[in-house]
Structure formats: C-alpha cells, structure tokens
One Martini backbone bead per residue (centre of mass of N, CA, C, O) as a GRO file, in nm:
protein
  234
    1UNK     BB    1  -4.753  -4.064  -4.559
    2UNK     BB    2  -4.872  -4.006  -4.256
    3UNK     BB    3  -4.908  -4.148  -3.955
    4UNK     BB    4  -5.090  -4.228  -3.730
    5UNK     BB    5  -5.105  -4.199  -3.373
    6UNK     BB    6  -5.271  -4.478  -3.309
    7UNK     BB    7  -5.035  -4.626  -3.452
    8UNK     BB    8  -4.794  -4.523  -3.538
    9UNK     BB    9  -4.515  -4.337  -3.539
   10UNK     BB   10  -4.448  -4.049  -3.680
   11UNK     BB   11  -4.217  -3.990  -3.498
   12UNK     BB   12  -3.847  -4.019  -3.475
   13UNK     BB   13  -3.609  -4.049  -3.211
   14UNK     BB   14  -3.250  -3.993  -3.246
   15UNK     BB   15  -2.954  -4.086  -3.022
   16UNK     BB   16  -2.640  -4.023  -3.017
   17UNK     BB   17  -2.415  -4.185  -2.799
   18UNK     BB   18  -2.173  -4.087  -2.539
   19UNK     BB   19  -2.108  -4.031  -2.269
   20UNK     BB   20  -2.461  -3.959  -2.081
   21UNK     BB   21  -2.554  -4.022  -1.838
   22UNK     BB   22  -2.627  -3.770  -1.690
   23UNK     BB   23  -2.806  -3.659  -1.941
   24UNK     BB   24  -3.039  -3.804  -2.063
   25UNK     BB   25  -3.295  -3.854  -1.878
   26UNK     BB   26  -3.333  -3.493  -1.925
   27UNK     BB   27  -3.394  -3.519  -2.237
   28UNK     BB   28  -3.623  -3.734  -2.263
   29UNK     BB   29  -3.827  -3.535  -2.065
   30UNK     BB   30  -3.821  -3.324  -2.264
   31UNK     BB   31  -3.960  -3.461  -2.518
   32UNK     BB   32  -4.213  -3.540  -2.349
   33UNK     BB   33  -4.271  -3.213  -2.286
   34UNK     BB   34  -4.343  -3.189  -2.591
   35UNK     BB   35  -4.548  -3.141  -2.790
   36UNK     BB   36  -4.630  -3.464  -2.872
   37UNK     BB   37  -4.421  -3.638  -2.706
   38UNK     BB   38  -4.608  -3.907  -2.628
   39UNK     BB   39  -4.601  -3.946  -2.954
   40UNK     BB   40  -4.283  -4.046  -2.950
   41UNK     BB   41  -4.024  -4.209  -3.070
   42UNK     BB   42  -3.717  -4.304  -2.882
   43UNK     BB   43  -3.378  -4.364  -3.006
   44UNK     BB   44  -3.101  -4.524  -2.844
   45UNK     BB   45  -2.747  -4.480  -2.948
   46UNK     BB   46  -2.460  -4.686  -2.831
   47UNK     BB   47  -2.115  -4.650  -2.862
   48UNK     BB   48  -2.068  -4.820  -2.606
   49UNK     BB   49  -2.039  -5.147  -2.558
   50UNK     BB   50  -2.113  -5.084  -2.221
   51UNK     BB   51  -2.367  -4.902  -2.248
   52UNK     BB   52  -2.379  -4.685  -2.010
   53UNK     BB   53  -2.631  -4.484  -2.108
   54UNK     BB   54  -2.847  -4.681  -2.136
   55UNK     BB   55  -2.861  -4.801  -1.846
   56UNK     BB   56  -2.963  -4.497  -1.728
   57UNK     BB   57  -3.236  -4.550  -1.814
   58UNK     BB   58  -3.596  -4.512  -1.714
   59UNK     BB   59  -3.759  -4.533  -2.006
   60UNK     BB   60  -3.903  -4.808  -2.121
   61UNK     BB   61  -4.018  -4.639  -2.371
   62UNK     BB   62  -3.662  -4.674  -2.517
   63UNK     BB   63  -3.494  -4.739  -2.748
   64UNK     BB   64  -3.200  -4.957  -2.751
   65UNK     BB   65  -2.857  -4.974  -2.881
   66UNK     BB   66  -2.590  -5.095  -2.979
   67UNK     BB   67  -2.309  -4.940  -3.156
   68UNK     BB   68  -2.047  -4.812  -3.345
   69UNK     BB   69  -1.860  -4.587  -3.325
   70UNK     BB   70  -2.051  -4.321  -3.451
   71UNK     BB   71  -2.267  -4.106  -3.591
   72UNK     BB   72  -2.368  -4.257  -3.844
   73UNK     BB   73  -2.377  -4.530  -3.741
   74UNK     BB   74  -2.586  -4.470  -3.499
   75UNK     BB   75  -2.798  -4.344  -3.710
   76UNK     BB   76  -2.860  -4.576  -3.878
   77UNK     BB   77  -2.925  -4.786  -3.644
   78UNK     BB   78  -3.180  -4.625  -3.582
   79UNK     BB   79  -3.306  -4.641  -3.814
   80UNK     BB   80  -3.346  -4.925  -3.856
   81UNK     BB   81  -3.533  -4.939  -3.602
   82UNK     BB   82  -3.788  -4.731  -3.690
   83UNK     BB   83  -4.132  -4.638  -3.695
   84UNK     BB   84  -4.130  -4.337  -3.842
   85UNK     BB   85  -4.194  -4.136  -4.093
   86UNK     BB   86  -3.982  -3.925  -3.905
   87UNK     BB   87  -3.678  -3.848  -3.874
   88UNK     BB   88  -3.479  -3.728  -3.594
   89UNK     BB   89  -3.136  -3.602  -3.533
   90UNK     BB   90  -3.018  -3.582  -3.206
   91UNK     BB   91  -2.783  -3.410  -2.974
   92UNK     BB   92  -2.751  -3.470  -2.645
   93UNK     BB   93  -2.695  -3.127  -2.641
   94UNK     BB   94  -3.003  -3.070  -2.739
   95UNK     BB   95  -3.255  -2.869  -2.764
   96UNK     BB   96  -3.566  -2.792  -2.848
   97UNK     BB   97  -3.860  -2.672  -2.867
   98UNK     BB   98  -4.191  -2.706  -2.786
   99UNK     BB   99  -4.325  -2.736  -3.116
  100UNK     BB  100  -4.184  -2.901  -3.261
  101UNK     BB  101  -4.349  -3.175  -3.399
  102UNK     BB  102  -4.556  -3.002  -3.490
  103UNK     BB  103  -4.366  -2.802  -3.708
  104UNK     BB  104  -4.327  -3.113  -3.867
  105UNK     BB  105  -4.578  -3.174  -3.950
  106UNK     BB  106  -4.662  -2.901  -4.118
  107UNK     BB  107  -4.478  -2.936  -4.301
  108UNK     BB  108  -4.572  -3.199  -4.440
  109UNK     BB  109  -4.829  -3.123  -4.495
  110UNK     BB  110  -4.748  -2.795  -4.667
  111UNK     BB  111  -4.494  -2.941  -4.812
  112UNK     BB  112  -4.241  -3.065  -5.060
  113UNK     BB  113  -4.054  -3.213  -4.837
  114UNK     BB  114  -3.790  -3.401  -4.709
  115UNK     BB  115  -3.604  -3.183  -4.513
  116UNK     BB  116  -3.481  -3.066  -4.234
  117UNK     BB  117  -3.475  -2.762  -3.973
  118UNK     BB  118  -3.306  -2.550  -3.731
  119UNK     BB  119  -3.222  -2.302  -3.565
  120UNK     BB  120  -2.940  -2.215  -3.387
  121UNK     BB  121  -2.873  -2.235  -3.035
  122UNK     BB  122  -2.742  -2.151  -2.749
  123UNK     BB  123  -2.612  -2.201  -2.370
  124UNK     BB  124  -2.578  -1.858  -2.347
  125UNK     BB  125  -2.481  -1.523  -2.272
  126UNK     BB  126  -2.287  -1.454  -2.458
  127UNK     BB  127  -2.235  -1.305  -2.756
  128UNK     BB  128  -2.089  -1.452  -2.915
  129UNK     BB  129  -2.328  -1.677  -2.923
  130UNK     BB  130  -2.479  -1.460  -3.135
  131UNK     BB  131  -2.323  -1.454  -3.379
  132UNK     BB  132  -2.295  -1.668  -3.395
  133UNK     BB  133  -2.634  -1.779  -3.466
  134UNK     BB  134  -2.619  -1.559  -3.740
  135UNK     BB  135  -2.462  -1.691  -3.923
  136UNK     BB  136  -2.579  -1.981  -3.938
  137UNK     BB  137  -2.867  -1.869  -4.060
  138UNK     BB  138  -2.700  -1.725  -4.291
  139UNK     BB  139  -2.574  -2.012  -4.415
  140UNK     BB  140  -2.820  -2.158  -4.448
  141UNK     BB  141  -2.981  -2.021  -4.635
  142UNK     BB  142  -2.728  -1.990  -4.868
  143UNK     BB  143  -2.717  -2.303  -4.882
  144UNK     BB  144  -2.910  -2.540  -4.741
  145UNK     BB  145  -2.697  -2.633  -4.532
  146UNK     BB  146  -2.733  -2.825  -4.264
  147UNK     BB  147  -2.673  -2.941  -3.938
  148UNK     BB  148  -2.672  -3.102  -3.682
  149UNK     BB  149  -2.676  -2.913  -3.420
  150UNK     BB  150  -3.024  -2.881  -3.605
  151UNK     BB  151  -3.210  -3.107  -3.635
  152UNK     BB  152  -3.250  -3.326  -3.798
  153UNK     BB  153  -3.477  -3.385  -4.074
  154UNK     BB  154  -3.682  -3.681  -4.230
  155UNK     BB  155  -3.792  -3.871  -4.452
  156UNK     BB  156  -3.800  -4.206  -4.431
  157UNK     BB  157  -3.849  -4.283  -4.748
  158UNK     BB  158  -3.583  -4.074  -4.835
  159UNK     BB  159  -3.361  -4.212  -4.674
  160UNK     BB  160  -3.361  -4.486  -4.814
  161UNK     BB  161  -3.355  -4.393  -5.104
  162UNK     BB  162  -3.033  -4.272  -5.048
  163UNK     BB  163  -2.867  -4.414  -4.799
  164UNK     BB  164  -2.834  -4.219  -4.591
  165UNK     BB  165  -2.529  -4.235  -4.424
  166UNK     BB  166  -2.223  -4.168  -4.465
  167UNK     BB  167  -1.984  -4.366  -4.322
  168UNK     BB  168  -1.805  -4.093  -4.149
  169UNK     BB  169  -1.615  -3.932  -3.914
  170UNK     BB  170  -1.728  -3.670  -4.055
  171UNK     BB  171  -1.975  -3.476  -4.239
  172UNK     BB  172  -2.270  -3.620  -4.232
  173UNK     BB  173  -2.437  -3.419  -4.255
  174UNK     BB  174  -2.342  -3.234  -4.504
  175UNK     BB  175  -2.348  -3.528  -4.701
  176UNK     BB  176  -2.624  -3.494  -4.696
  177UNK     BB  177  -2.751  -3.227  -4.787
  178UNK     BB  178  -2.576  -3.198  -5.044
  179UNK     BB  179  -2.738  -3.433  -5.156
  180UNK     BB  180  -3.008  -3.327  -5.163
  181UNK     BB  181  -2.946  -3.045  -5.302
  182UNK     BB  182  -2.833  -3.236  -5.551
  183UNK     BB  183  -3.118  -3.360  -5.664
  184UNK     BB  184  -3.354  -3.053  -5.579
  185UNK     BB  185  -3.431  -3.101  -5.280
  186UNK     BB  186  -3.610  -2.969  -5.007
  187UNK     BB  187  -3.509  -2.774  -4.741
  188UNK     BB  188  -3.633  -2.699  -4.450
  189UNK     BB  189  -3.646  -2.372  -4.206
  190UNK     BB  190  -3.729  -2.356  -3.899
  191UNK     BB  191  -3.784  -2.019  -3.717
  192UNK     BB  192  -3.637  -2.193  -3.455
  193UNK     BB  193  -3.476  -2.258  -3.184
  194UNK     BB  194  -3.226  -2.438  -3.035
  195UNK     BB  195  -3.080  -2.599  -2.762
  196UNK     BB  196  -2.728  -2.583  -2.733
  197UNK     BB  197  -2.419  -2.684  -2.598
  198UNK     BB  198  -2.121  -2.490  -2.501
  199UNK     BB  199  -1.893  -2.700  -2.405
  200UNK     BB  200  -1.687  -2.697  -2.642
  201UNK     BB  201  -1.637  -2.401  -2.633
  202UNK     BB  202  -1.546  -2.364  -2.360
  203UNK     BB  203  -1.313  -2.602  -2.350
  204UNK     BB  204  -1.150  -2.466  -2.636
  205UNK     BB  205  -1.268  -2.221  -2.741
  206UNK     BB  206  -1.401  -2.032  -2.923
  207UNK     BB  207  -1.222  -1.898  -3.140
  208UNK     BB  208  -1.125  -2.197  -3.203
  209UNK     BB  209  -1.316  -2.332  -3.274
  210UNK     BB  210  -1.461  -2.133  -3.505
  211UNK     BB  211  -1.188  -2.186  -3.706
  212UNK     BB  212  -1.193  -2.495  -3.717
  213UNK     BB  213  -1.453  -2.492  -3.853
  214UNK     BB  214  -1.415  -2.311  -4.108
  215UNK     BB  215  -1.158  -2.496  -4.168
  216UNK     BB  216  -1.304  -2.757  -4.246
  217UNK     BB  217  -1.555  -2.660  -4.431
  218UNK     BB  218  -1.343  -2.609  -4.649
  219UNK     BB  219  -1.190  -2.837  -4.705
  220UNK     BB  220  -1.418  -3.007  -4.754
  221UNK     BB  221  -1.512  -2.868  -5.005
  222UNK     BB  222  -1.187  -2.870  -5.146
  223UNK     BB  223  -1.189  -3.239  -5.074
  224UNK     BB  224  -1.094  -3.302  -4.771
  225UNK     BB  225  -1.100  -3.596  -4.650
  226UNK     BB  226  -1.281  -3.694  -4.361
  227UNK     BB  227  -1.020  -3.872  -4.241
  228UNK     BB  228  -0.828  -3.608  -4.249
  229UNK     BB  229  -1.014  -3.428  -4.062
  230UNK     BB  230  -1.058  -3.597  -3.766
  231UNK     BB  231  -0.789  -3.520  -3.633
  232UNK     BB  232  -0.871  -3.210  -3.606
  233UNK     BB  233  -1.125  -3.233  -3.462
  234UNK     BB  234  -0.938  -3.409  -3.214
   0.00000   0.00000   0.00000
C-alpha cells in the first residue's frame, strides 16, 4: 500500500548526478512546480568526491549524499536513502510531463504493477529525432523493456525485494527490466513523453550515437559482458 501523503512522502525521486551543477537547480524547480511535486522525496546523489553538484543544490528540502561513482552505484545509493514507496529513478537531463507524479499513483493503484516508464522525447526540433522518439515507443511496447532515459519507476518493496540494480557499468537499466520481465511481473508504459536532453546525440552526432547504441544493445543481448560494452559507451 502506498503511504499517505501527510505522512511519509508517496514518490521518492533519485538523481545520479556528475558535473551537473550548472543544471540541478533548474530540475528540481522543474520537478517541484509539478502536480503534486511538493510532496515528493527528492534525493541526490554526487558521483563527484568533491561534491560539486550537490554543494550547487539551492533547495534545503534535497536529500544529498556522494556516493562511488557509477550511475547503478549511486541508484542504489539513493534507494538505501529514500522513504517514499515508490522509487522514479531519473536523469539529470530529463524532465517529466506535468502530471507524472499523478499518473504513477493511479497506475499502482488501478492495477498489479511493480514497475513502468514513460515513453522517450528529446529536446530537439530536428525530425530526425522524432523517427528515434517512434522506434523507441515501438521497441518498449514490443519488448517491455524500457531505458533509464524513460524515467523508470518500481515499487520501493519490490525493488528491494529483487535486490535493486546490479552495480555494472552500462546496462543497469536494461538488466533490472529484464529481470522483473522474466519473474512474470507487469512493467506498465504511461503513453506520455519525458523531455530528455539532445546533447549526447548532438555532441557525438545523431547517425553515430544511434548506431552505437543499437549495436551496444544487440551485444549485450548476445551475451557480451557490460565491462567490455562499456569501453565502446565511453
């Protein structure tokens, strides 16, 4: 059951963060001015030693903590932190709908979910990035797979009780989906887009980024280990 909102906080939202200080403030006002944002947990966690990102945070209400740097590691970090009873596990570059926080409590309370997602949007004009943004919709649906850059969310006791992520360096996403898909257990898709940041595809180049990332997922489908994938990521 999910906990009341006078009491301990429904949503916890978890940010691996590194080098984003220029950008944090600006997500967390996002995810405050969001229906039902004032009463959502929000924990960040600094790959950075030194802290930078979160030393930026303006908002005293922000659990903050470093953690080994590693996006599975500092997911982890936040979970072992969080008090609400649902986790959304979000990316420093990615921003919700205005009423996600709303459409994650009617799904777990309108039917046997344990985990969903939101469908992919970029923040670009160009087309080419909405032919990605169809393909993405249609690879979710098709496998029940869904990306970390979908916003993924999971029951806090459900997370716990398969044993959160495992710390790899690529594809922590991807091997917690697969997991809860071959338990039997239900990932719901809220047919709503995140707004996710272009700047790797623009940084790296559209066509390259593209082909990189279908040939990393085909890898690792075909068994090659997330240590020697993420050579090829980076």
């Amino acid at each position: 059951m999910l906990r009341s909102k006078n009491t301990n906080p429904v949503i916890t939202v978890i940010i691996p963060v590194l080098n984003e200080a220029e950008g944090i403030n600006g997500l967390i006002s996002h995810l405050r001015d969001l229906e039902g944002g004032k009463d959502v947990e929000i924990v960040v966690v600094d790959g950075d030693p030194a802290g930078c990102t979160i030393k930026a945070i303006h908002d005293a209400g922000v659990v903050t903590a470093i953690g080994e740097r590693g996006r599975a590691v500092q997911m982890n970090r936040g979970a072992a932190l969080a008090e609400g009873d649902v986790l959304l596990f979000l990316h420093a570059d990615t921003l919700l709908p205005r009423s996600a926080f709303t459409r994650i409590q009617e799904t777990f309370q309108e039917a046997d979910y344990t985990a969903g997602c939101f469908d992919l949007g970029i923040r670009s004009a160009r087309k080419i990035f909405r032919i990605t943004e169809h393909y993405v919709a249609l690879r979710t649906r098709m496998t029940r797979i869904p990306f970390g850059d979908q916003a993924l969310f999971i029951r806090r006791d459900y997370f716990d009780r398969v044993g959160g992520y495992r710390e790899i360096p690529i594809m922590e996403d991807v091997e917690l989906m697969r997991r809860i898909r071959g338990r039997g257990d239900v990932i719901c898709i809220i047919p709503q887009n995140v707004s996710t940041s272009a700047r790797r595809w623009e940084r790296e180049g559209v066509l390259f980024t593209t082909c990189r990332n279908w040939m990393l997922q085909l890898l690792y489908f075909l068994g090659v280990p997330p240590e020697r994938l993420a050579r090829f990521y980076r």
